[in-house]
C-alpha positions in Angstrom: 44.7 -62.5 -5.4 42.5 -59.7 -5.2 43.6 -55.8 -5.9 41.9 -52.5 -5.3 41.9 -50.1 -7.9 40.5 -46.8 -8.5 39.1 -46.0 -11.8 39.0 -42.0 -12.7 35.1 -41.8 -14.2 35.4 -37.8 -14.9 36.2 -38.7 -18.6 34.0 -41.1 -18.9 30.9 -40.4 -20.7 27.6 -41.7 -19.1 24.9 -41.9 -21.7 21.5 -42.6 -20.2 17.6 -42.1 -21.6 15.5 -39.5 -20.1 12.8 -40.6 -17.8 9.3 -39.9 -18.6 8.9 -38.6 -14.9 8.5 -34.7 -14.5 11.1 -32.5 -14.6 10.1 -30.5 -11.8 11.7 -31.2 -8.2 9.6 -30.1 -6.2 10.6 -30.6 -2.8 13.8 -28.1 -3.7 11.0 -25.5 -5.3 9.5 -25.9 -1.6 12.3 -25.3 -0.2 13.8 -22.5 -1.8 10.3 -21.0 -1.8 10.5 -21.5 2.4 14.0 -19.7 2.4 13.1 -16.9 0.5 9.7 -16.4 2.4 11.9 -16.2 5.5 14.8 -13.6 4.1 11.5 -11.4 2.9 10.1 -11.8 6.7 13.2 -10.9 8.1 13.9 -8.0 6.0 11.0 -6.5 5.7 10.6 -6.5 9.2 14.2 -5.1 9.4 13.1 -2.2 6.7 10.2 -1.3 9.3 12.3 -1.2 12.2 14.4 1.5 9.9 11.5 3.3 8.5 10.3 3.7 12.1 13.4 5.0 13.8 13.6 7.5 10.9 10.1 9.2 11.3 9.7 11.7 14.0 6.8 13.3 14.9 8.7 16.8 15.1 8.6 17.6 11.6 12.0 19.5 11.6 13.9 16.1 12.3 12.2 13.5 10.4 12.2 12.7 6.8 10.1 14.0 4.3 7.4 12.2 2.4 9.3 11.8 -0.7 12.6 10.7 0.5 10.4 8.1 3.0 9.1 7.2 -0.2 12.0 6.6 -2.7 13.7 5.3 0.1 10.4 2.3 0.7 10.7 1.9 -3.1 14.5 0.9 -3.0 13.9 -1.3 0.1 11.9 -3.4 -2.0 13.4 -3.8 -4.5 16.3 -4.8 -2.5 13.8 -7.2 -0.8 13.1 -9.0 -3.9 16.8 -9.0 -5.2 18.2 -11.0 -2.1 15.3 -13.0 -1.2 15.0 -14.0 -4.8 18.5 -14.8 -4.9 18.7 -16.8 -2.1 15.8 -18.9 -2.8 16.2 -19.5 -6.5 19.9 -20.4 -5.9 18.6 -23.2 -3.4 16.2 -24.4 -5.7 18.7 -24.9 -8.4 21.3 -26.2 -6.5 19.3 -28.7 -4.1 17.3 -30.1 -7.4 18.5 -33.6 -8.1 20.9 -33.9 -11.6 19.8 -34.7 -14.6 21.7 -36.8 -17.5 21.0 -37.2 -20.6 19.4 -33.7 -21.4 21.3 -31.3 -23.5 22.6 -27.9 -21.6 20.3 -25.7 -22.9 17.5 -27.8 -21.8 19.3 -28.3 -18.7 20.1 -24.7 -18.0 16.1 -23.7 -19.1 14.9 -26.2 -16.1 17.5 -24.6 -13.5 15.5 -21.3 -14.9 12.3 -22.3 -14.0 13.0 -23.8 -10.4 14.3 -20.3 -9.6 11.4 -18.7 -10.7 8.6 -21.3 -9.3 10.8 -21.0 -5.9 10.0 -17.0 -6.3 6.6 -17.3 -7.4 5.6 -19.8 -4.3 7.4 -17.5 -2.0 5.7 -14.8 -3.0 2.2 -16.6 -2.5 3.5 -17.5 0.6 4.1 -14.1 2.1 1.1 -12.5 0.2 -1.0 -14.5 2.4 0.5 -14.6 5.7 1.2 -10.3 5.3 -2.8 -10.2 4.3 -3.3 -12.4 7.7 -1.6 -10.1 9.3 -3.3 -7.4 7.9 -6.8 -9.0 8.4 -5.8 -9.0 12.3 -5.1 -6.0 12.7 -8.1 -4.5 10.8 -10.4 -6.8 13.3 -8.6 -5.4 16.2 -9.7 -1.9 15.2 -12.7 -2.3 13.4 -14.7 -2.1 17.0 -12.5 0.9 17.8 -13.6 2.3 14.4 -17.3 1.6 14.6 -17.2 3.4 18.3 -15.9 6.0 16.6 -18.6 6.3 13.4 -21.6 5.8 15.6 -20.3 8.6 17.7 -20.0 10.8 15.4 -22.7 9.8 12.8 -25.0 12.0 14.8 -23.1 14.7 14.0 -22.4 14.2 10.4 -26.2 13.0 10.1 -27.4 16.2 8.9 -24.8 17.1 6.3 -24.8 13.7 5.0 -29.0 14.2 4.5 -27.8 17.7 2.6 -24.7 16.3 0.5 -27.7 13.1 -0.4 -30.5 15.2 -0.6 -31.7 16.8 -4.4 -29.4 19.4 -5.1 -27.4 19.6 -2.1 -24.0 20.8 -1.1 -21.1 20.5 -3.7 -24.2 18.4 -6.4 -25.0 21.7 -8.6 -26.1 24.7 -8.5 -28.8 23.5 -6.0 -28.7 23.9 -1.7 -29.4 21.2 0.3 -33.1 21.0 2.0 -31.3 22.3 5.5 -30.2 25.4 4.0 -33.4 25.9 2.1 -35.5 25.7 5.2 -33.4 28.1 7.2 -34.1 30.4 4.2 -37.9 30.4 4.4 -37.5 31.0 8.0 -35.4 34.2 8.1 -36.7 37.3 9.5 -35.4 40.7 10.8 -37.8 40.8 13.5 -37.5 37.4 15.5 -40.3 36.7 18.0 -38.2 35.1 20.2 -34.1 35.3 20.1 -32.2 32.1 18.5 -30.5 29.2 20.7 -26.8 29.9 20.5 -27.2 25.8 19.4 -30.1 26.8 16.5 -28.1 30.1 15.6 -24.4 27.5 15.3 -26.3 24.8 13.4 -27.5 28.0 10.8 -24.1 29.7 10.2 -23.1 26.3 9.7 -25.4 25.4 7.2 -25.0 28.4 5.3 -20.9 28.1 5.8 -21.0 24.6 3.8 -22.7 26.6 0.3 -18.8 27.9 0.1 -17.9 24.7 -1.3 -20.6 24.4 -4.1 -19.8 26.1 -7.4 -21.7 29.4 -6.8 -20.1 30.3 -3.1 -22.0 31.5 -0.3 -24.5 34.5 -2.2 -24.0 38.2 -1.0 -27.2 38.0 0.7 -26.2 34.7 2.8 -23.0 37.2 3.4 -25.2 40.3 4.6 -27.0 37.9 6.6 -24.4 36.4 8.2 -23.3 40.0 8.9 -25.8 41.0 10.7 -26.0 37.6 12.5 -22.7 38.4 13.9 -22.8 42.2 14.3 -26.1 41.5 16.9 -24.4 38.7 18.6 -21.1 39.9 19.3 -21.9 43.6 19.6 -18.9 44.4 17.1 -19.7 47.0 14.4 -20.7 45.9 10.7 -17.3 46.1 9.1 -15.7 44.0 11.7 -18.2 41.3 11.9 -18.1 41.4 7.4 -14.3 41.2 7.8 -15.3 37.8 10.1 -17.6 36.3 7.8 -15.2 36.8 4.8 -12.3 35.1 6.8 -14.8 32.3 7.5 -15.6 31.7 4.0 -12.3 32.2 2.7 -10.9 29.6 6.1 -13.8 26.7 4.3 -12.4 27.5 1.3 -8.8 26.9 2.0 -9.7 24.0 3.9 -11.4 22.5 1.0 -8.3 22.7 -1.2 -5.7 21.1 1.4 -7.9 18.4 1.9 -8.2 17.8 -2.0 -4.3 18.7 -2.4 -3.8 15.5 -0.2 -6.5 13.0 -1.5 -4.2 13.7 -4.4 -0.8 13.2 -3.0 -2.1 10.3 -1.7 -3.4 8.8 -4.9 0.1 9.5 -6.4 1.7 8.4 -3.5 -0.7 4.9 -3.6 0.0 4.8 -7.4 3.9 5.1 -7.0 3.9 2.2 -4.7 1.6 0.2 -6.4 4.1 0.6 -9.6 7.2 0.6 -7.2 6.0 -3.2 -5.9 5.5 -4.5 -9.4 8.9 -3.7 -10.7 10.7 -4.9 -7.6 8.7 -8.3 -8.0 9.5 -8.2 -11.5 13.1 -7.7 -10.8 12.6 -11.0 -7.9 11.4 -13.1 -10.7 14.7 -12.5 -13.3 16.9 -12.4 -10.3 15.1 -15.7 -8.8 15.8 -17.4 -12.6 19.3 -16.4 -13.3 20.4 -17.8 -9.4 18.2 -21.0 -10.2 20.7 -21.3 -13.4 24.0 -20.5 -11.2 22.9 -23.0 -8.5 22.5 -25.5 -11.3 25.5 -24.9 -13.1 27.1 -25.2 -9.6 25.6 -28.7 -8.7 26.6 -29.7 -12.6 30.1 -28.9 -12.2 30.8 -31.1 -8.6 33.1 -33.2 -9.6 32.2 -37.0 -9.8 33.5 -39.1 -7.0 36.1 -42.0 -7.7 34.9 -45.2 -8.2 36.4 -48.3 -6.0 36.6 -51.5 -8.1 37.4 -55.1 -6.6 39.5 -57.6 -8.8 
């Protein structure tokens, strides 16, 4: 006579030796790593579409820099906290179970699938965004180098200055430009300057505002007169022009400084802004690499059909 039976195992108590095999399951690293590489994809691609359709070129409706900012700070970090928590969770729960292993151990191993599932996807994403990245610089590198050799020609001649012994904004010195146009000054030309030559002078002499000693009060007078015998206007008025055009270099120098320096902060706050959201993907990746194993731990074990 033969019976069926089912025998409840969940009491039962299966005491087994610990492989020497590794402890590492790779193929559910891989695949949370691949998960969380494709939540980061599709929302960082999502967080671009936003930042776009919130930046305006009319000034009065878009966004300011800082709130663009904070806002791209918190992005990423949200980035890392659901991609990391996706992927880690997957990689703890798709690993296969271990017996035999006390909790702690068990719950440490969970840890560190979470974490090598983040630390993969990261890699992952690093190097296709840098692809990306490289692709797009090629594409306008021969734009860019159209650009440069047109206007090297023109920046030739203060680049020989600024390198040049002495030159613009290097010391007290003048570049060799300016020092020629000096030795070549006179009240009584033979012949009258090219509007080109006369130009290329004023601008010469207009660069000195941005050394430490300014443009001298006899660069000033000349200029003056310059002016005053090319324009026909009196000597006050064409003074009052010179001053505006020193003071116009001036403040021009100082924007552009005010934003190479809003731009290093700006470059700086990111650069700490990425680390701490990556930080915050690697715990978040860990603790939901623990939760997906406790998860898989707790399943219930099947019923087991015996034959008599």
């Amino acid at each position: 006579m033969v019976m069926e039976r089912s025998v409840d195992l969940t009491d039962v108590e299966i005491v087994t030796e610990e492989g020497s095999g590794s402890a590492l399951s790779w193929s559910a690293i891989i695949g949370g790593a691949v998960a969380a590489a494709a939540v980061t994809l599709i929302l960082v691609a999502l967080g671009a579409g936003l930042g776009f359709a919130s930046l305006s070129p009319w000034s009065r409706v878009s966004v300011s820099a800082t709130t663009f900012a904070v806002t791209t700070a918190i992005w990423f970090v949200v980035v890392q906290w659901l991609s990391s928590a996706f992927g880690g969770y997957l990689a703890g729960r798709l690993r296969s179970k271990w017996v035999g292993i006390h909790t702690d151990e068990g719950v440490f191993r969970d840890t560190a699938h979470g974490i090598l599932a983040w630390a993969l996807a990261t890699v992952v994403v690093a190097l296709l965004l840098s692809s990306a990245v490289a692709a797009a610089i090629g594409g306008t590198a021969r734009m860019a180098g159209q650009i440069g050799a047109g206007a090297a020609q023109g920046a030739g001649e203060y680049a020989a200055a600024q390198a040049s012994p002495g030159g613009p904004g290097m010391g007290p010195g003048l570049g060799m430009g300016y020092l020629t146009d000096r030795l070549f000054r006179t009240d009584h030309p033979t012949t009258p300057p090219t509007p080109q030559d006369l130009r290329g002078e004023t601008g010469r002499i207009l660069l000195t505002a941005l050394g430490e000693n300014g443009v001298s009060d006899a660069d000033k007078a000349y200029l003056t007169q310059l002016v005053a015998a090319n324009t026909g206007v009196d000597q006050a008025t064409a003074a009052k022009r010179v001053d505006d055009a020193i003071a116009q270099v001036k403040k021009t120098e100082a924007e552009l400084k005010q934003k190479a320096d809003q731009a290093r902060k700006a470059a700086s706050a990111a650069a700490f802004a990425t680390a701490f959201s990556m930080l915050i993907g690697a715990f978040i990746a860990g603790a939901a690499g623990a939760l997906g194993g406790r998860h898989r731990d707790e399943q219930p074990v099947p019923l087991a059909r015996t034959t008599l």
